[in-house]
C-alpha positions as CSV (number, residue, x, y, z in Angstrom):
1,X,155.4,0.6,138.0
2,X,152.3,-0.6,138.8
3,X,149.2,0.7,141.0
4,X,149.1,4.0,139.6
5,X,146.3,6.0,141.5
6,X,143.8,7.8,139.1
7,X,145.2,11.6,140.6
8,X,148.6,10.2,139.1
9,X,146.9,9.7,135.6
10,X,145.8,12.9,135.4
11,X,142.7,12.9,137.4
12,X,139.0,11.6,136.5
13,X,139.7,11.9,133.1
14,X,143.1,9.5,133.3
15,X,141.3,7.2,134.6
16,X,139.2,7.2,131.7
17,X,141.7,6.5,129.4
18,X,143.1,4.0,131.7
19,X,139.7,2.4,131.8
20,X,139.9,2.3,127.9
21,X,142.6,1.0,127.3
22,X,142.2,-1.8,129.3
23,X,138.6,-2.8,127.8
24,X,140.5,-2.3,124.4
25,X,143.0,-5.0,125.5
26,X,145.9,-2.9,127.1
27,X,147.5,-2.8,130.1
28,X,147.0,0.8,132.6
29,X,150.7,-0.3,134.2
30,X,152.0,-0.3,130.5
31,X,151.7,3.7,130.7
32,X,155.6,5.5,131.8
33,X,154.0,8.8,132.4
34,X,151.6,11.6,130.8
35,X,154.8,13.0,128.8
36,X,155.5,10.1,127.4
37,X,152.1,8.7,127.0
38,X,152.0,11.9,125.0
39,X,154.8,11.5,122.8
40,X,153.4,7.9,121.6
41,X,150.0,9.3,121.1
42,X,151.3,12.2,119.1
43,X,153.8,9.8,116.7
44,X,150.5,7.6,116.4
45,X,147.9,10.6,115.5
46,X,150.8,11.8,112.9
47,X,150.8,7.9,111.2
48,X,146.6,7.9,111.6
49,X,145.5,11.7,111.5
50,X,142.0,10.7,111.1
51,X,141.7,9.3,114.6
52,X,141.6,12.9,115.9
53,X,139.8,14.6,112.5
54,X,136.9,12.6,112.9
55,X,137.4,9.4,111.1
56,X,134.8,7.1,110.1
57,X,133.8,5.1,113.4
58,X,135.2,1.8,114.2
59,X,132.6,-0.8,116.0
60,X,135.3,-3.0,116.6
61,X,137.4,-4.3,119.5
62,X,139.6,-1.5,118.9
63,X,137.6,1.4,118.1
64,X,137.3,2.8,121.8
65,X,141.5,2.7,122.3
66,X,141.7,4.2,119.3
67,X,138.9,6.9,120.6
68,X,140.6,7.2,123.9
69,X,144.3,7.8,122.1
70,X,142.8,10.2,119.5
71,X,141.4,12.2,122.6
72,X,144.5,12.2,124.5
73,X,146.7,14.7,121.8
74,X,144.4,17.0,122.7
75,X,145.2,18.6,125.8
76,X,143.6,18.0,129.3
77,X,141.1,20.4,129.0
78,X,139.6,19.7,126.0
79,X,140.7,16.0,126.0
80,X,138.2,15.5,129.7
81,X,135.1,17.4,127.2
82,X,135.7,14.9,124.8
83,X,135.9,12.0,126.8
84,X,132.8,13.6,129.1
85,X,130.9,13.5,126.4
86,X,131.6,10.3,125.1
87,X,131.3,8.8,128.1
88,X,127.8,10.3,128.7
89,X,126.5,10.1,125.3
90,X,125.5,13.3,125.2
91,X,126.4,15.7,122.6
92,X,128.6,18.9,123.6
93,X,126.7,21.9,124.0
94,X,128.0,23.8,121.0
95,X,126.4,20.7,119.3
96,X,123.4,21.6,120.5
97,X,123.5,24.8,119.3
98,X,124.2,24.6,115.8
99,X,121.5,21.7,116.0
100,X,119.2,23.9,117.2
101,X,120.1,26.7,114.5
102,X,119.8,23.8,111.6
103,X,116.6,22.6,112.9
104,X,115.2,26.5,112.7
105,X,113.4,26.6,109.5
106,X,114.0,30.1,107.9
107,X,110.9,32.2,107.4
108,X,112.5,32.5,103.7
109,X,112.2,28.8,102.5
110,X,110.9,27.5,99.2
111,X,106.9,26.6,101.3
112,X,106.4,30.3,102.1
113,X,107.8,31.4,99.1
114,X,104.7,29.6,97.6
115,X,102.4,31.0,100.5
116,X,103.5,34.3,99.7
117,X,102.5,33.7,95.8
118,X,99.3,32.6,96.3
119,X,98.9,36.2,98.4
120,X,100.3,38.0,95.4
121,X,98.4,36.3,93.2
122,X,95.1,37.2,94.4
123,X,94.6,40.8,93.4
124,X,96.1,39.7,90.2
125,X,93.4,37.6,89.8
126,X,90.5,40.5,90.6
127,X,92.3,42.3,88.4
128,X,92.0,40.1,85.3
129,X,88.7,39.0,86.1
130,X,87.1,42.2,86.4
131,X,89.2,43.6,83.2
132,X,87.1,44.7,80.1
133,X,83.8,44.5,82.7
134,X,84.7,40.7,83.4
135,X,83.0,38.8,80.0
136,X,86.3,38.9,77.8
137,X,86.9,35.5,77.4
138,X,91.1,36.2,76.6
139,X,90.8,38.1,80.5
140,X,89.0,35.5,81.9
141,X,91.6,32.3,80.4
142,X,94.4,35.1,82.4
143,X,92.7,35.3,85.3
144,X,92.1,31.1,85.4
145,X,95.9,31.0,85.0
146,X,96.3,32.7,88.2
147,X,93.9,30.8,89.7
148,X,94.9,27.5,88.2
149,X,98.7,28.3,89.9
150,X,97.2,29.6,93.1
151,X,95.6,26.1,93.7
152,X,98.9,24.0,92.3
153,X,100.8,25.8,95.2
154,X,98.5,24.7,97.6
155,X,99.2,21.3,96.8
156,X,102.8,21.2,97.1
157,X,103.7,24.0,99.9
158,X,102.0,21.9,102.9
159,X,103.6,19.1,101.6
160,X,107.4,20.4,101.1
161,X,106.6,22.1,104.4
162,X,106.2,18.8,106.4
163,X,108.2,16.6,104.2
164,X,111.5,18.7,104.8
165,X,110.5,20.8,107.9
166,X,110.2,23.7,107.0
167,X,107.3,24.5,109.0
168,X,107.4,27.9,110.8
169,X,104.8,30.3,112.5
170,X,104.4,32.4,109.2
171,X,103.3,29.4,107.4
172,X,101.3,28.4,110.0
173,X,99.5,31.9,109.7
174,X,99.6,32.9,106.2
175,X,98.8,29.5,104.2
176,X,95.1,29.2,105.3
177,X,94.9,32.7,104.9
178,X,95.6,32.2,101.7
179,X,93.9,29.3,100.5
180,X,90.5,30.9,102.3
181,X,91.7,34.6,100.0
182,X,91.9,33.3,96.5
183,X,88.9,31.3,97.1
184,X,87.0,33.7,98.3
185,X,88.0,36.4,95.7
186,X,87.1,34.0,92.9
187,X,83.8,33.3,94.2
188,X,82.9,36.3,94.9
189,X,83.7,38.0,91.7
190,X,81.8,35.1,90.4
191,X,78.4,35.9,91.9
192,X,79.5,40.0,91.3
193,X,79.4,39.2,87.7
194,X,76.1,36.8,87.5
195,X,77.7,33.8,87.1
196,X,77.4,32.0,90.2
197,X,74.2,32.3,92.7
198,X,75.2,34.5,95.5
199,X,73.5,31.6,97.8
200,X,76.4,29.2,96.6
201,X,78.6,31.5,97.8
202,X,77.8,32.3,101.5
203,X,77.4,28.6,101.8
204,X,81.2,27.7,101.1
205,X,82.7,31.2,102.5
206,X,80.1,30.3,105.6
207,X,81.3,26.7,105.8
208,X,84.9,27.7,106.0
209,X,84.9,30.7,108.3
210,X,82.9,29.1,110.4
211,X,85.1,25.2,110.7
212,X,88.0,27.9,111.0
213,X,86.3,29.4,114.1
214,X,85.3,26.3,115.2
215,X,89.1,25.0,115.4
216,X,90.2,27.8,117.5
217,X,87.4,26.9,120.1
218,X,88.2,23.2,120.4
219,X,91.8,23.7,120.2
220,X,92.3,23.6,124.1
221,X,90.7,20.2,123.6
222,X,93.1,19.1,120.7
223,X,93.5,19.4,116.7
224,X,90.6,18.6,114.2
225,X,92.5,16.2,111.6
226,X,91.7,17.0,108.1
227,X,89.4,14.0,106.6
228,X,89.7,12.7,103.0
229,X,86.5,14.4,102.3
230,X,87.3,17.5,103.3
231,X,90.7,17.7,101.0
232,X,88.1,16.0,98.3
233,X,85.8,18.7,99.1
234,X,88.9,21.4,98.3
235,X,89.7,19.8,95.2
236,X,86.1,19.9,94.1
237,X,85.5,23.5,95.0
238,X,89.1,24.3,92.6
239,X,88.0,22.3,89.8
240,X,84.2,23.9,89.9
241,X,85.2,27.2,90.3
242,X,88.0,26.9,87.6
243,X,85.5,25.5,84.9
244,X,82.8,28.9,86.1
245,X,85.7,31.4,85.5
246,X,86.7,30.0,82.1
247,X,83.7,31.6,79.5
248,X,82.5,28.1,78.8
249,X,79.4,27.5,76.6
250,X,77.7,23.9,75.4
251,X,77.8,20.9,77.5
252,X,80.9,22.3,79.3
253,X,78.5,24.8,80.7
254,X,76.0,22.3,82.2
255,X,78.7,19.8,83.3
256,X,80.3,22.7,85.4
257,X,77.0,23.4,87.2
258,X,76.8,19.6,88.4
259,X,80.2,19.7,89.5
260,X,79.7,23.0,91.4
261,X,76.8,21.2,92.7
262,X,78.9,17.6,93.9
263,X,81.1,20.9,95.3
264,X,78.3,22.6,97.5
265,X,77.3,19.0,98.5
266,X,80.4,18.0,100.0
267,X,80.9,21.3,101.7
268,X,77.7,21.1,103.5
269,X,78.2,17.3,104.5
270,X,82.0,18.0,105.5
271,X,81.0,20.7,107.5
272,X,78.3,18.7,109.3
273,X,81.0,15.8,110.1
274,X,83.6,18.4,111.4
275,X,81.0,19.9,113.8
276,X,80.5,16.0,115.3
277,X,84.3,16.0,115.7
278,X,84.5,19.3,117.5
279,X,81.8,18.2,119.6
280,X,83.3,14.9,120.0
281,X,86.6,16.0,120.7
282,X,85.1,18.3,123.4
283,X,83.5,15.9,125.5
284,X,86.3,13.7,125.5
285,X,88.9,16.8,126.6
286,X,86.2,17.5,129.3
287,X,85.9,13.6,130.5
288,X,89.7,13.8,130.8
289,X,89.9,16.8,132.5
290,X,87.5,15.7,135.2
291,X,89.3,12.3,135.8
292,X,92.4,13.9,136.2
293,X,91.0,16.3,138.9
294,X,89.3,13.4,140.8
295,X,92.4,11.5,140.6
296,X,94.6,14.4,141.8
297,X,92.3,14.7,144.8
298,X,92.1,11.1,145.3
């Protein structure tokens, strides 16, 4: 019997498996019918089951007959999705789906659970720092302890975020909300108490704010990239306003004050290279703009 037309084979997807088994070294006239051709392929996938419960792949010479013979137990509806898809390379759309459900980071993973700390942890901290009029040195070591955690988290929740993408629109949202909060709070009980100029204050809360309003303007243009000095300028600002809410006296005392000072230093100078970024980054998103006007008209 030879010649068999593809509508014999059981339409496009016979000649599929005819095509198949011929690159895998068989012979399409070799076939005595679908029923039969079933049969074989049903006494085979009972001696191999794993050919049809997803067996490790084969890359060799026989892997796609063994594909197309593993497909065929299947039934003709199914059996053409499968061999569709293989044929295409493309995965099968409830594939997609549950890729697409996998790939959703849940608002309720490990990063915000850390955002949402630091958020807590912030009128914990007012509290202990203003307890017993805020000078109680055992108060004060409580409320450095909630500070001191509030800027580990920091560290760790942008990273796990990226590093396992688990980025989502809350964290988006709520971290720099958070990291701007327990900053704030700290230096501003700070300066309440008369430990810290008030001047040293508005110029880091000033700094911040205004870079943070300054991304939003520029971001039709693209993304300011955090520099190395501006995450060195953040891990100055923790370790200077750590050191002022501990009650420290002696030398500890004046080495704080220089490295609030290195702190206030870098924020200004960080700020200043931002603004040339934004303003950069501006008249570069302009430029572009223009030229692809003149070249649409063109």
């Amino acid at each position: 019997m030879t010649g068999v037309p593809a509508s014999a084979a059981g339409g496009p997807s016979g000649a599929r498996r005819a095509a198949a088994g011929a690159a895998s070294g068989k012979v399409p006239g070799a076939s005595v019918g679908r029923s039969a051709a079933r049969s074989a392929e049903g006494g085979a996938a009972g001696a191999a089951p794993a050919a049809g419960q997803g067996a490790a792949p084969d890359t060799g010479p026989g892997a796609a007959g063994g594909a197309g013979d593993g497909g065929a137990a299947v039934g003709d509806g199914s059996e053409s999705a499968v061999v569709d898809a293989q044929d295409d390379g493309k995965p099968a759309r409830g594939g997609k789906l549950a890729a697409a459900a996998v790939n959703q980071a849940s608002v309720w993973n490990v990063a915000n659970l850390l955002t949402m700390l630091r958020l807590i942890l912030v009128p914990a901290f007012v509290a202990l720092m203003l307890a017993d009029g805020g000078y109680d040195p055992a108060w004060r070591a409580l409320a450095w302890a909630a500070f001191a955690i509030a800027m580990i988290t920091d560290l760790f929740d942008g990273h796990l975020a990226r590093r396992y993408n688990l980025v989502t629109d809350f964290g988006k949202i709520a971290d720099p909300i958070a990291d701007k909060t327990i900053m704030g709070a700290a230096l501003i009980c700070l300066s309440a108490l008369g430990d810290l100029p008030w001047w040293v204050t508005g110029v880091i809360l000033g700094r911040e704010l205004g870079i943070t309003l300054l991304r939003f303007l520029v971001i039709r243009y693209g993304v300011i990239p955090a520099s190395r000095g501006g995450k060195l300028k953040t891990l100055t600002q923790g370790v200077a306003v750590g050191m002022y809410v501990l009650a420290l006296t002696g030398w500890l005392a004046t080495l704080r004050f220089w490295v609030m000072a290195a702190a206030v230093v870098l924020t200004v100078v960080t700020g200043l290279d931002y603004v040339k970024q934004a303003i950069v980054l501006r008249r570069r998103g302009i430029a572009e703009r223009k030229a692809a006007l003149e070249e649409k008209e063109a």
